[in-house]
Wavefront OBJ file of the C-alpha trace (Angstrom):
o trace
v 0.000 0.000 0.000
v 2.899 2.330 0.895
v 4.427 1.400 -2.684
v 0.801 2.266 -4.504
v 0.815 5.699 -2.583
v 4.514 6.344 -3.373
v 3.870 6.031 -7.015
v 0.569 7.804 -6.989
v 2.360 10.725 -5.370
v 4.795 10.813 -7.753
v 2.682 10.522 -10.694
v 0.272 13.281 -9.326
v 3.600 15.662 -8.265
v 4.792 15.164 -12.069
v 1.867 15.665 -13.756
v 1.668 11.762 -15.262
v -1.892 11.523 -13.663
v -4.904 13.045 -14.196
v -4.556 15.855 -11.830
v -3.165 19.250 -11.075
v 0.644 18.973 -11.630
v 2.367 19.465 -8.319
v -0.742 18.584 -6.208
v -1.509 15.881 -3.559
v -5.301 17.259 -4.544
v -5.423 14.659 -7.957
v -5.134 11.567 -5.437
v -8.378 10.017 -3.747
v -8.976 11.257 -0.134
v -7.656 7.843 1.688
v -4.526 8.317 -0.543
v -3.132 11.774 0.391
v -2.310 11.196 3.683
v 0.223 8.519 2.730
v 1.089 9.847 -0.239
v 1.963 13.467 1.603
v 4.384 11.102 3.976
v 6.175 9.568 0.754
v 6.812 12.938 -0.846
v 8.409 14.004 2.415
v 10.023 11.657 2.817
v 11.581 11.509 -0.433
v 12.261 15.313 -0.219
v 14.246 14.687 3.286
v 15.983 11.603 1.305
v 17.302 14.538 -1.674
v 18.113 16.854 1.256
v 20.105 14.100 3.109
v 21.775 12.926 -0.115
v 22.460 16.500 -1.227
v 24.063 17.013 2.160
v 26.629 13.777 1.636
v 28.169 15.414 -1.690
v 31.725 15.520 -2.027
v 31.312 18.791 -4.014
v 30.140 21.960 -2.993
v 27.026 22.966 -4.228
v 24.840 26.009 -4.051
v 21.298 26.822 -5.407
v 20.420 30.696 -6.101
v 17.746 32.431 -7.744
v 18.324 34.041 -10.895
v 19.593 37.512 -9.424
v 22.207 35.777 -7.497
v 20.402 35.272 -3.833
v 21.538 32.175 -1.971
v 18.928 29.626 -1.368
v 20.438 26.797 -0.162
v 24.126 25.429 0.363
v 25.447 22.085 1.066
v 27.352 21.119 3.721
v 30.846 20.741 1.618
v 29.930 24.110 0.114
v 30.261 25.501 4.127
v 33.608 23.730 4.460
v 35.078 24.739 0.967
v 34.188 28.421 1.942
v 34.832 28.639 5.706
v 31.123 28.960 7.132
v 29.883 27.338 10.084
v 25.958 27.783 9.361
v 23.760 28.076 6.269
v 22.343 31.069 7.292
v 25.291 33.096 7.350
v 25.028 32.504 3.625
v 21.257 32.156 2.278
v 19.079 35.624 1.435
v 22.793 36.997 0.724
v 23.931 37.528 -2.753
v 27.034 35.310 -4.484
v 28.927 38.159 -5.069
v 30.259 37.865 -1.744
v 32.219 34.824 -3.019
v 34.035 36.859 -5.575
v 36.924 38.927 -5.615
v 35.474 42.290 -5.679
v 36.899 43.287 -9.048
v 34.429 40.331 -10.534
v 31.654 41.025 -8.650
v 30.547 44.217 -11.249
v 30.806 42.151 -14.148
v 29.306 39.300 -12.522
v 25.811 41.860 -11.971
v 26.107 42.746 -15.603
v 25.822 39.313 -16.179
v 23.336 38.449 -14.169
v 21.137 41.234 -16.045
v 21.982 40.117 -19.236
v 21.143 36.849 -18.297
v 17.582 38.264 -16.866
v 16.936 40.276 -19.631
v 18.218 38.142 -22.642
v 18.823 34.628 -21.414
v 21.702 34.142 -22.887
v 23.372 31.631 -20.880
v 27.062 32.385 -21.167
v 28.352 30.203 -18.473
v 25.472 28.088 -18.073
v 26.465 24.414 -19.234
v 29.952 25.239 -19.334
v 32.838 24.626 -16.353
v 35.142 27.235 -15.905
v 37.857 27.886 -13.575
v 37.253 31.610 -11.601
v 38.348 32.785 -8.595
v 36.765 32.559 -5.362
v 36.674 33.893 -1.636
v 36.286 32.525 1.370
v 34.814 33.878 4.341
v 38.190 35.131 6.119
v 38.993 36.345 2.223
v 41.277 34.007 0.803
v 41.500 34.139 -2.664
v 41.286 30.688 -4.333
v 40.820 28.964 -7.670
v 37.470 27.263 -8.076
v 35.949 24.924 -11.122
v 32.755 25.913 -11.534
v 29.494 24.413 -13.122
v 26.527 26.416 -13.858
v 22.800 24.213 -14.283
v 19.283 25.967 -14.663
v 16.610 24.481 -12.896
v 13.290 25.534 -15.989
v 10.546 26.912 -14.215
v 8.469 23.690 -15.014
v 10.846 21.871 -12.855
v 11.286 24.492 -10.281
v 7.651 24.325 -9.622
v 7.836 20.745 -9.691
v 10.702 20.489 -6.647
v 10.019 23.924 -5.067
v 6.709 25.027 -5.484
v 7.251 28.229 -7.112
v 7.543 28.757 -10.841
v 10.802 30.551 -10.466
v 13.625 29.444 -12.124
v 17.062 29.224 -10.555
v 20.388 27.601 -10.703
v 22.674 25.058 -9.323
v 26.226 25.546 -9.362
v 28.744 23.006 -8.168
v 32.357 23.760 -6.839
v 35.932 22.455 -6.408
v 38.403 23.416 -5.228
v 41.627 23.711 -7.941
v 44.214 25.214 -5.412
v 46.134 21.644 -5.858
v 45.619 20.980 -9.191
v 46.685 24.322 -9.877
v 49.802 24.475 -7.835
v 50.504 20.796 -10.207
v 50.549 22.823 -13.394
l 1 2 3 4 5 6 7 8 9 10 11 12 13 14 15 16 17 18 19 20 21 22 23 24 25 26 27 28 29 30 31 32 33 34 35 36 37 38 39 40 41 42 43 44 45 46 47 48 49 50 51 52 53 54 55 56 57 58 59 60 61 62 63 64 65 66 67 68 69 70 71 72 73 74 75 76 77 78 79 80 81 82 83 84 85 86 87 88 89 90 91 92 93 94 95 96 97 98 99 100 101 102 103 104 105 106 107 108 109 110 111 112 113 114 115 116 117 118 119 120 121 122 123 124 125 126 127 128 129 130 131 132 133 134 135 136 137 138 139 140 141 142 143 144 145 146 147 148 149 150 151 152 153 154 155 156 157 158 159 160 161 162 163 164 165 166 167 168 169 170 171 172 173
């Protein structure tokens, strides 16, 4: 029975059933209670797995706000807590000479969507909190706002960049 629910909630949260996409409303009233359980469960299963990533990864809004950080992400940049990081902007990670053409970027990006770095790794340099400078790889993904609405509830798109660290590699070259 747990199975059927799972699978009903996942068909009615992705829009394969007849009902609303993204709504526990399209199951039968016996169902949603179970179902509800699944589909937090299986969101506290993504957060735990996106916790145990080697690399660091951080999602942001389109303008740059932080959303969410994972746990190697705090490490990599010298942060104890999440919130000392979400509701602030990723320019603090920059060097400040980047961070201007970074927000020209960003409103290209808003106003165009030309996705320069989007899809493509590239090596730029990053800060930490006490303000080292340090050489990060850096992969840009947009979340469609389909899919956002699908995992977040809102229709707003945003992205997912993941991080390394290149200080060894680089000091190799």
């Amino acid at each position: 029975a747990a199975a059927a629910a799972a699978a009903a909630a996942a068909a009615a949260m992705s829009g394969d059933g007849d009902g609303d996409r993204g709504s526990l409303s399209a199951l039968p009233q016996h169902m949603r209670g179970k179902a509800g359980a699944s589909v937090r469960a299986s969101s506290e299963s993504n957060s735990f797995v996106f916790d145990q990533l080697t690399d660091a990864v951080v999602q942001a809004t389109v303008d740059g706000t932080i959303m969410s950080v994972n746990t190697s992400f705090l490490g990599l940049f010298g942060y104890a807590r999440r919130d000392e990081l979400v509701g602030k902007n990723v320019d603090l990670l920059m060097p400040t000479n980047m961070r201007k053409m970074h927000g020209r970027y960003i409103s290209s990006f808003v106003r165009t969507g030309e996705k320069r770095l989007i899809g493509q790794p590239r090596e730029l340099p990053a800060v930490r909190k006490d303000g080292t400078v340090f050489p990060v790889e850096i992969s840009l993904s947009l979340v469609a706002a389909d899919e956002a609405a699908a995992r977040t509830g809102t229709a707003e798109p945003y992205l997912v960049a993941t991080l390394r660290d290149m200080s060894r590699y680089q000091a190799l070259r």
